[in-house]
C-alpha positions as CSV (number, residue, x, y, z in Angstrom):
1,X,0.0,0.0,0.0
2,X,1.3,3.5,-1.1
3,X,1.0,6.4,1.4
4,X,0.1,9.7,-0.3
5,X,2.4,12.5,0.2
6,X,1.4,15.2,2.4
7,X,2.4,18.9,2.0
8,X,1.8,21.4,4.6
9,X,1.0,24.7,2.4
10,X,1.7,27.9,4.5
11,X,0.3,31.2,3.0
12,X,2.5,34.5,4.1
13,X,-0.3,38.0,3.2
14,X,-0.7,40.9,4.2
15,X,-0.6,44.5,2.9
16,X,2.2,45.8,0.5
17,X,5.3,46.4,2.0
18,X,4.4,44.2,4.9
19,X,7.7,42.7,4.6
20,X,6.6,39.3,3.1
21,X,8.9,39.1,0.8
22,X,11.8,39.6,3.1
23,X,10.4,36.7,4.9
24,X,9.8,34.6,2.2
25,X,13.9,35.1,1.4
26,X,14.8,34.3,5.1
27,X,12.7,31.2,5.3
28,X,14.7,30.2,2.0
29,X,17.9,30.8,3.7
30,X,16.9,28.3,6.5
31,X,16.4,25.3,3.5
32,X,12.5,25.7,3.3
33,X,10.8,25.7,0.3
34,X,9.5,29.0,-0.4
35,X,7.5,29.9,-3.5
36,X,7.7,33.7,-4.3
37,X,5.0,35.9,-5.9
38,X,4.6,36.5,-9.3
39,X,2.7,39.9,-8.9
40,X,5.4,42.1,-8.6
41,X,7.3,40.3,-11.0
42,X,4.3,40.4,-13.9
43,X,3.9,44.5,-13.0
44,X,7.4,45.1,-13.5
45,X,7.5,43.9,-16.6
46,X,4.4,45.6,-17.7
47,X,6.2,48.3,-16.9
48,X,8.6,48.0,-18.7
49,X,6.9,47.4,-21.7
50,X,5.1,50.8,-21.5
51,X,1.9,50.2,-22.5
52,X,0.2,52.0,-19.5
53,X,-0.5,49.1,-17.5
54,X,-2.5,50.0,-14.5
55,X,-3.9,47.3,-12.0
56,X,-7.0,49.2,-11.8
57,X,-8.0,49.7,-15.3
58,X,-6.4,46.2,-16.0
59,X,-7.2,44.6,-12.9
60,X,-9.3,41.2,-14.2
61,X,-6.9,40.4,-16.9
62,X,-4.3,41.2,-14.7
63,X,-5.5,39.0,-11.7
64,X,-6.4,36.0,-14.0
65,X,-2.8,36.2,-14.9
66,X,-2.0,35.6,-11.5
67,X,-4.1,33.0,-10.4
68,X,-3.4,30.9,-12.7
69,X,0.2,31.3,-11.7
70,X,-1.0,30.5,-7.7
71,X,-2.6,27.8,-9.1
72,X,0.5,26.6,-10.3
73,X,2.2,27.1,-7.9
74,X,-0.2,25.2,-5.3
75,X,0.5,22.3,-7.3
76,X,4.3,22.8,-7.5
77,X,4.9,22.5,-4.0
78,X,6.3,19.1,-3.0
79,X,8.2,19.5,0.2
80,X,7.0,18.8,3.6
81,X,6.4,22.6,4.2
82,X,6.2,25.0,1.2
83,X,6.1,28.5,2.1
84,X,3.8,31.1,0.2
85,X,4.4,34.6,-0.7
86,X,0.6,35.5,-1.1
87,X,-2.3,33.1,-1.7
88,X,-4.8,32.1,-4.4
89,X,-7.0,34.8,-1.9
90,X,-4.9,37.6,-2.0
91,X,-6.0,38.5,-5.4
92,X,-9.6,38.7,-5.1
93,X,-8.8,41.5,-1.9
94,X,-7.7,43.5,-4.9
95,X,-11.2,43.5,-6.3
96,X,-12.5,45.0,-2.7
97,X,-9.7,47.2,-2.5
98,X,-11.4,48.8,-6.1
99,X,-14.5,48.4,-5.0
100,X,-15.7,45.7,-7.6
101,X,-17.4,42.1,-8.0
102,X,-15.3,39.2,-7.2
103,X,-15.5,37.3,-10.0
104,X,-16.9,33.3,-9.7
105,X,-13.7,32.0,-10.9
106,X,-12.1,33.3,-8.4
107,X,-14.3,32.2,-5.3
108,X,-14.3,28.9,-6.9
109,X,-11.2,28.1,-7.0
110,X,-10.4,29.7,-3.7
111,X,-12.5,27.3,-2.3
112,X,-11.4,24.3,-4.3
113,X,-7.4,25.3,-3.7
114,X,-7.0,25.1,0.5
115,X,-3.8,25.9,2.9
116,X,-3.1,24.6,5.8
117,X,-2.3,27.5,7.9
118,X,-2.2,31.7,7.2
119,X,0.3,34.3,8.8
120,X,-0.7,37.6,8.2
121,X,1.8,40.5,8.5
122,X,0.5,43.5,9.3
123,X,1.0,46.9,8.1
124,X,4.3,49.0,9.1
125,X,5.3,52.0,8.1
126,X,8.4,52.1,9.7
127,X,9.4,49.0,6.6
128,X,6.6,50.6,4.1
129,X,8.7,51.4,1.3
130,X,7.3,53.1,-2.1
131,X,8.3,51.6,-5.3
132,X,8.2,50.9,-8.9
133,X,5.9,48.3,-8.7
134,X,4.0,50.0,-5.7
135,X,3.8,53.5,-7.4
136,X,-0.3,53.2,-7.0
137,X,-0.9,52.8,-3.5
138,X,0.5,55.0,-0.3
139,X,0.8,53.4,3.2
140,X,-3.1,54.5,4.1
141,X,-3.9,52.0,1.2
142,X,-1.5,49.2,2.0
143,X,-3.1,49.4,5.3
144,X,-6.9,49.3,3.9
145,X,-5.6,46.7,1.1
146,X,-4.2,44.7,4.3
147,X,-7.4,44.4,6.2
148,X,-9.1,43.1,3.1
149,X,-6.7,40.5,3.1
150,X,-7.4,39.5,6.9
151,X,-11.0,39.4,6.3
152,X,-11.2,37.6,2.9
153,X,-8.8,34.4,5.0
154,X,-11.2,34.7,7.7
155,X,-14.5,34.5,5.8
156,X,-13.1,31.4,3.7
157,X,-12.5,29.8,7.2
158,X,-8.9,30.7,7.9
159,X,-8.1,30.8,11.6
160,X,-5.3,33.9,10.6
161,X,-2.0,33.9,12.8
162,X,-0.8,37.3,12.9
163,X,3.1,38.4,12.9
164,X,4.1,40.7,15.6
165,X,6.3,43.6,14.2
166,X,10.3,43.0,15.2
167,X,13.7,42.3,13.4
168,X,12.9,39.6,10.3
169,X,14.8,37.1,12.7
170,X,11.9,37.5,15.6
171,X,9.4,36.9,12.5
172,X,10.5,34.5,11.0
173,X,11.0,32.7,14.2
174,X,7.4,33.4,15.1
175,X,6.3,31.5,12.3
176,X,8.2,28.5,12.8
177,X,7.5,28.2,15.9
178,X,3.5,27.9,15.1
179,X,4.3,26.2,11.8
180,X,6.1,23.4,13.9
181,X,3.3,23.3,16.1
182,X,0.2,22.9,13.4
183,X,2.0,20.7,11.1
184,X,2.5,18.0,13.2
């Protein structure tokens, strides 16, 4: 008899420039599997491309783009822990964030793709750092895009584990330490 292969899936959210990424790269450093997010990547080179991309007027194309990548990326992970940089959620918080209907696809499959545990990291200024591929939204909005994030894990069921604010180190301690505790 062949036992099936568990993975524990572990989403990292939160607002932009939360410092998820950072922690994403630090749990990498310590040998876990970490996959990263695609967002940022997809807007940069939209960007470069200059053909007025914007994530508002572009948003649904844009957001497809990405969960299929998620998607992907859910079914990539193979490791005994696999670390997320954003979940098959986090996109549909951008449709609250502009005030606009969540699309079916996107509920659907948020309900059909499941992780095992959520760590939100909440909003900081102090870290909050205004880029290239965050040129649309100042900390107020990160904050407001944040809480949408929170709720939308919540109301699909999540029980959300937020990260206290301190040095990546503490943080990324704080996760393992509760990772380590609701895998096993």
């Amino acid at each position: 008899m062949l036992l099936a292969y568990m993975t524990t899936r572990i989403v990292i959210t939160g607002g932009i420039g939360s410092g998820k990424t950072t922690i994403i790269n630090e749990l990498q450093k310590r040998g876990y599997a970490c996959m990263g997010e695609f967002a940022r990547e997809a807007i940069e080179a939209a960007l470069k491309t200059g053909d007025g991309f914007s994530p508002e007027a572009d948003q649904v194309d844009f957001d497809k783009l990405i969960l299929n990548e998620r998607i992907r990326l859910f079914h990539a992970a193979t490791d005994d822990i696999t670390f997320f940089d954003r979940g098959i959620l986090d996109g549909m918080a951008f449709f609250r964030f502009f005030h606009r209907d969540i699309p079916p696809l996107f509920t659907q499959t948020a309900k059909q793709y499941r992780y095992d545990t959520v760590f939100y990291l909440p909003p900081w200024k102090k870290i909050y750092i205004r880029d290239n591929a965050r040129q649309w939204h100042n900390f107020y909005e990160a904050k407001k895009l944040g809480q949408h994030h929170y709720d939308l894990y919540q109301e699909y069921g999540y029980t959300v584990i937020t990260v206290p604010k301190g040095s990546t180190e503490e943080r990324v301690n704080f996760i393992l330490s509760h990772t380590i505790n609701t895998s096993v």
